[in-house]
C-alpha positions as CSV (number, residue, x, y, z in Angstrom):
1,X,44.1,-22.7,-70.0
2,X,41.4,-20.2,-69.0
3,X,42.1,-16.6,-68.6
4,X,39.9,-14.1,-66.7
5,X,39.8,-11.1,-68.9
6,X,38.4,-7.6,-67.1
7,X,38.6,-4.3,-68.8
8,X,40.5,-1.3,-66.7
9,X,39.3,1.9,-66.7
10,X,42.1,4.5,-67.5
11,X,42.8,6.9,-70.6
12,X,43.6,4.1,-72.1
13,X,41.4,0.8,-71.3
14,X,43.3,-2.3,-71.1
15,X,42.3,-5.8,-70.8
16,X,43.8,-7.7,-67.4
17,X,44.5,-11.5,-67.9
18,X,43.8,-13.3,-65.0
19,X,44.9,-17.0,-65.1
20,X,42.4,-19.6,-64.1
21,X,45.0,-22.7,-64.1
22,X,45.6,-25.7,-66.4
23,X,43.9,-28.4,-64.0
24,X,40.7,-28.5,-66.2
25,X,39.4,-32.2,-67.1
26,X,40.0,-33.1,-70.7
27,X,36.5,-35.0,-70.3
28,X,34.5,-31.9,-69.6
29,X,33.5,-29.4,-72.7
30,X,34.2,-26.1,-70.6
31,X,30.8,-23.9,-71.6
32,X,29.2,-21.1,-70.2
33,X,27.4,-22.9,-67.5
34,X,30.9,-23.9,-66.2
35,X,31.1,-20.7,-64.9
36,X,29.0,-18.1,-62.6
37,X,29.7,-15.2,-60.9
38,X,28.5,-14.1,-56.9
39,X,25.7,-11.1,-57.4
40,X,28.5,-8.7,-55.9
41,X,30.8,-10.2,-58.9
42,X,33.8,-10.4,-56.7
43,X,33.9,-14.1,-57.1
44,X,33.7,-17.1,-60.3
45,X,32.8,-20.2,-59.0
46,X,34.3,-22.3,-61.8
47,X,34.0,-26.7,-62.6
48,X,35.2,-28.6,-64.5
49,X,38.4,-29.7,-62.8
50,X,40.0,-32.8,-63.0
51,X,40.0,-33.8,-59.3
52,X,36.0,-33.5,-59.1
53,X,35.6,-30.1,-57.7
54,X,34.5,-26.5,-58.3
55,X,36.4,-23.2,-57.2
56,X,36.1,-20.1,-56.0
57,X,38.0,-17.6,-57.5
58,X,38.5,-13.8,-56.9
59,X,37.5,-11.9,-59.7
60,X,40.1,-9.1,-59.1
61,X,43.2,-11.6,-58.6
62,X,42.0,-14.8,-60.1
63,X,43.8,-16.6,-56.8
64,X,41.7,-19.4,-55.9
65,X,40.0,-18.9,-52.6
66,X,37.9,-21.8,-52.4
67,X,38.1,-25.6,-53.4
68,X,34.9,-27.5,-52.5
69,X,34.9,-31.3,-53.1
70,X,31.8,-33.1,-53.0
71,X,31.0,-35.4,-56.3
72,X,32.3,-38.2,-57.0
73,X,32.6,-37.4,-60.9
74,X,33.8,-34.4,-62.5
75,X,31.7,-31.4,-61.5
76,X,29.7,-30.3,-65.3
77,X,27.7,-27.5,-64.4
78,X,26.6,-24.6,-62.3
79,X,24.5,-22.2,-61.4
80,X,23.2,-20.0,-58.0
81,X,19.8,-18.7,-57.1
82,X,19.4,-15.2,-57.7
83,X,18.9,-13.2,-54.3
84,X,20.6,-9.7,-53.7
85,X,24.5,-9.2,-52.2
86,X,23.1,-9.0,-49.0
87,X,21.3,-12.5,-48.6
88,X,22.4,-15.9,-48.7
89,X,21.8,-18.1,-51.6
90,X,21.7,-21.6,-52.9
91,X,24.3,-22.7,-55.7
92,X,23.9,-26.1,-57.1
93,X,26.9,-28.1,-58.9
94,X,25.8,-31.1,-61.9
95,X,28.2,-33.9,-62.2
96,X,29.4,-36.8,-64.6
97,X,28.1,-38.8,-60.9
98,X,25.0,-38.4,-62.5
99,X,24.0,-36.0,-59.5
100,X,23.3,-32.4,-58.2
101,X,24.4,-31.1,-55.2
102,X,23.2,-28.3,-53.2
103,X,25.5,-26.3,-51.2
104,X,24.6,-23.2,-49.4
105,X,26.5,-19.8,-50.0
106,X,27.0,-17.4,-46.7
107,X,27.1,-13.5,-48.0
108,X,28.2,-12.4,-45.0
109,X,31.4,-14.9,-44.8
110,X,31.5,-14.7,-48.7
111,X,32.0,-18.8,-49.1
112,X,30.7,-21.4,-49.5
113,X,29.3,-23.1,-46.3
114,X,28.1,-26.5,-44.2
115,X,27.4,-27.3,-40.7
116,X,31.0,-27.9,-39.8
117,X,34.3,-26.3,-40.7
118,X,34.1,-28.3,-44.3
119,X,31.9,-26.8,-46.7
120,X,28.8,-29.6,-47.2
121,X,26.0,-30.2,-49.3
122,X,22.8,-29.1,-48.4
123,X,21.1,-32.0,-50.3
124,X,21.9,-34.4,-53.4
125,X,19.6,-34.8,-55.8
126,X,19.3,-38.2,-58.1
127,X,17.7,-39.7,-61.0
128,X,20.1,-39.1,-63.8
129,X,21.6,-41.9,-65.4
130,X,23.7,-39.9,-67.8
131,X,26.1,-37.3,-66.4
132,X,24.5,-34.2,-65.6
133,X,24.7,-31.1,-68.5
134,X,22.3,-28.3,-67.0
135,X,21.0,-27.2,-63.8
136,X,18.7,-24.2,-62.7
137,X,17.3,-22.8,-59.6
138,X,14.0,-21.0,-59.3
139,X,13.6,-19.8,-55.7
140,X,10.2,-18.0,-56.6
141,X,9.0,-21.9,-57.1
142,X,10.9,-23.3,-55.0
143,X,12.4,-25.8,-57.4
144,X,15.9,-27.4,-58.9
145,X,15.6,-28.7,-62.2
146,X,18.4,-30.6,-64.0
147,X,19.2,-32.3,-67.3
148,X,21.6,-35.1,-68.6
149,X,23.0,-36.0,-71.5
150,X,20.3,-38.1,-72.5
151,X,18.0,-35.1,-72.5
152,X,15.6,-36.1,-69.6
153,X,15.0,-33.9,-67.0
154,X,15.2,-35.7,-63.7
155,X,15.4,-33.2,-60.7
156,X,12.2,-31.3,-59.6
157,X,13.1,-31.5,-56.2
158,X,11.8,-28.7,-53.8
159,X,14.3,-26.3,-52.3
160,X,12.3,-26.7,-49.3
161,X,13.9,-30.1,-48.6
162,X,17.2,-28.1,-48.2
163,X,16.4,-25.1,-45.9
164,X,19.4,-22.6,-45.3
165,X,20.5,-21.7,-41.6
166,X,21.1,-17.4,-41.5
């Protein structure tokens, strides 16, 4: 169980619980890059689910207002590009699949995004052969660089590959 804790500010501050659910994998050592937050922080995107997805969550009611499926193992890490509350931006999801995925988030729709109705990758990256542990995105480079279990770094793949309709 994972509980969303924010402070309120009145005379006297008290911490909100906000449940996050009990459908986290047993496989999947919940850390810190489990978890990120929009730039506006009105969402967590969150992984490590047992049914191979990540979720959106609203920060203020910790209802679930996203589910995105794409890997085919449970989803390990995440992390977004850093853009401003305004822009879109890229957020990239590491897997037990041995992959990353690229999926393209919409600011002005607030969700995740494809071509279709159904959220969709923008690109998935390979080369892993251990599930995937770590995953950053450096939009001033242009890159996505990953890591695995067996400590290799596999993904330098240009964000180019992966451009984002606005």
């Amino acid at each position: 169980m994972l509980d969303l804790i924010a402070q309120a500010t009145n005379s006297s501050t008290v911490a909100l619980r906000r449940h996050l659910g009990d459908n986290f994998s047993q496989k999947v050592k919940i850390r810190s890059n489990c978890f990120i937050t929009t730039i506006d922080s009105r969402f967590i995107v969150a992984c490590g689910f047992w049914d191979n997805s990540f979720r959106l969550f609203s920060t203020e009611t910790a209802k679930i207002v996203q589910i995105i499926f794409g890997h085919y193992g449970v989803v390990t890490c995440l992390t977004r590009s850093d853009l401003n509350a305004m822009t879109d931006c890229y957020i990239a999801s590491g897997s037990a699949d041995c992959t990353v995925l690229l999926w393209h988030w919409n600011a002005r729709t607030q969700a995740i995004v494809g071509e279709g109705e159904t959220p969709a990758p923008r690109a998935t990256l390979t080369g892993h052969e251990q599930p995937v542990t770590t995953v950053a995105i450096s939009v001033e480079l242009g890159l996505v660089v990953s890591g695995s279990q067996s400590q290799t770094i596999a993904n330098l793949a240009p964000l180019m590959s992966a451009k984002m309709i606005h």
